[in-house]
N, C-alpha and C positions, 0 to 999 in steps of 0.2 A: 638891915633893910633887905627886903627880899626881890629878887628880879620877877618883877611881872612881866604877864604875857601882854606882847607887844602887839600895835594890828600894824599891815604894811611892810616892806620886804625884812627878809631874814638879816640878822648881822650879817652874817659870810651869807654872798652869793655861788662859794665854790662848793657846791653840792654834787655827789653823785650823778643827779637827774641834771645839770646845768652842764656838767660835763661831758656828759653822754649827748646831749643836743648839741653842743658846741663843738665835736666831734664828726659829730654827723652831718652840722652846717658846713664846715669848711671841709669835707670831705667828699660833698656834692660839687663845692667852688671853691677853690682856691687862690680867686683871686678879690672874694669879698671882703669888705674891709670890716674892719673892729665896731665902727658905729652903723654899719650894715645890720652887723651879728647881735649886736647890743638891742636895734632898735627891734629886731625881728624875737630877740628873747626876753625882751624887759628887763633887763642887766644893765647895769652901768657900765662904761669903759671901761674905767679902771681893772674892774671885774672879769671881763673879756678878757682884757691883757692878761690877766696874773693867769686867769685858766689856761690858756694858750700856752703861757713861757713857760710856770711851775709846773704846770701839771700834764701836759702834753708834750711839751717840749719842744716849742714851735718858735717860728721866728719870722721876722717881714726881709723876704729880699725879693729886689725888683717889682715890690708891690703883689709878694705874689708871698705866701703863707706856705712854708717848708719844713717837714721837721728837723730838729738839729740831729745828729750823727751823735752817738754816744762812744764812748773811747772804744767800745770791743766789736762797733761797728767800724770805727775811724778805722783799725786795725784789718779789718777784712777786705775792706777797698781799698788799703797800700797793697794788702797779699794778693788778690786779683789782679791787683793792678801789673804786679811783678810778677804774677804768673802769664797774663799777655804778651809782657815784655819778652818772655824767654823764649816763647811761642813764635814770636814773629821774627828773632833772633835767630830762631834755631830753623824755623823753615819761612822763608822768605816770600812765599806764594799765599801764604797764610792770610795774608791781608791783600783778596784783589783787586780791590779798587778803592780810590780813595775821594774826600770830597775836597775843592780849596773852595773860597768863597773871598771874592775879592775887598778890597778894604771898605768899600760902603755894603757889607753886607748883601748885592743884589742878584748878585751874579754868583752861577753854586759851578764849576767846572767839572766834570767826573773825567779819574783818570785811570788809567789800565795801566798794568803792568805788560811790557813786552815779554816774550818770552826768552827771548836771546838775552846773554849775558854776553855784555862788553866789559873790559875792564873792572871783571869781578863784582862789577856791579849791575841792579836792574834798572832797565831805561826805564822814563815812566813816559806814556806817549799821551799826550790832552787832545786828540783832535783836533788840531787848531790849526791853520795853513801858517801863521807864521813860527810856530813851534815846530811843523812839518819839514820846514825850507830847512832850519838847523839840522834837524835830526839829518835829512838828506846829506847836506856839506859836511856831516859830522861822521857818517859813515865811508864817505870818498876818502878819508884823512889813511 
C-alpha cells in the first residue's frame, strides 16, 4: 500500500519554516505562552513544546521562556564567574556600590563603600540616620 498524498496539516509540524517563526515569536516576547504561539501559527501544542525543548532549547521559568545553558556554556559562567571573584578579591574598590533590597522586595537601599579602612576592613556606609548613629558610636570606640 502506498502513502497517499494527504490534504490538512503535515505529519511533523517541526519544520524548518515553523521553527524559524517560533523563533522569532518568542524572540519578539518572551513572556507568551505555548497556546498564544500555537493559536498565532496554527500548530498544535504539543508541537510548540517539542519545537521550543528539542530543538531550540528552551524552557518555562517564572512564566517566562529561557534558553537552557548548554554544558560549554554552563562552563563559561562558573569561569566569569571565578574571574569576578579574584577581581574583587584582589582589589576591593572594584565593586563601588552595591544594591540590598529588603525582604518584601520594595525597598532597593544603595550602598558606598567608605574610603577609610578600619580593621582591615571596608565600612559600607547606607545613608541611613540610624545606620549613621552606629557608624558615629563606632568610631568614638
Amino acid at each position: 500500500m502506498e502513502n497517499w498524498p494527504r490534504f490538512g496539516r503535515p505529519s511533523t509540524s517541526a519544520t524548518e519554516v515553523n521553527i524559524a517563526k517560533v523563533k522569532e515569536t518568542v524572540t519578539a516576547n518572551s513572556y507568551s505562552t505555548l497556546r498564544e504561539i500555537a493559536a498565532e501559527l496554527f500548530v498544535s501544542h504539543k508541537s510548540i513544546r517539542t519545537i521550543l525543548t528539542n530543538h531550540l532549547g528552551m524552557k518555562h521559568v517564572a512564566a517566562q521562556l529561557v534558553p537552557n545553558l548548554n554544558f560549554l556554556q554552563q562552563l563559561n559562567r562558573i569561569r566569569v564567574a571565578k574571574d569576578m571573584l579574584e577581581r574583587v578579591n584582589s582589589d576591593p574598590t572594584f565593586m563601588n556600590a552595591m544594591l540590598l533590597v529588603t525582604r518584601r522586595g520594595f525597598t532597593i537601599l544603595k550602598c558606598k563603600l567608605v574610603n577609610k579602612i578600619r580593621s582591615g576592613a571596608f565600612q559600607l556606609n547606607r545613608n541611613r540616620k540610624t545606620h549613621a548613629k552606629l557608624v558615629q558610636k563606632s568610631k568614638s570606640c
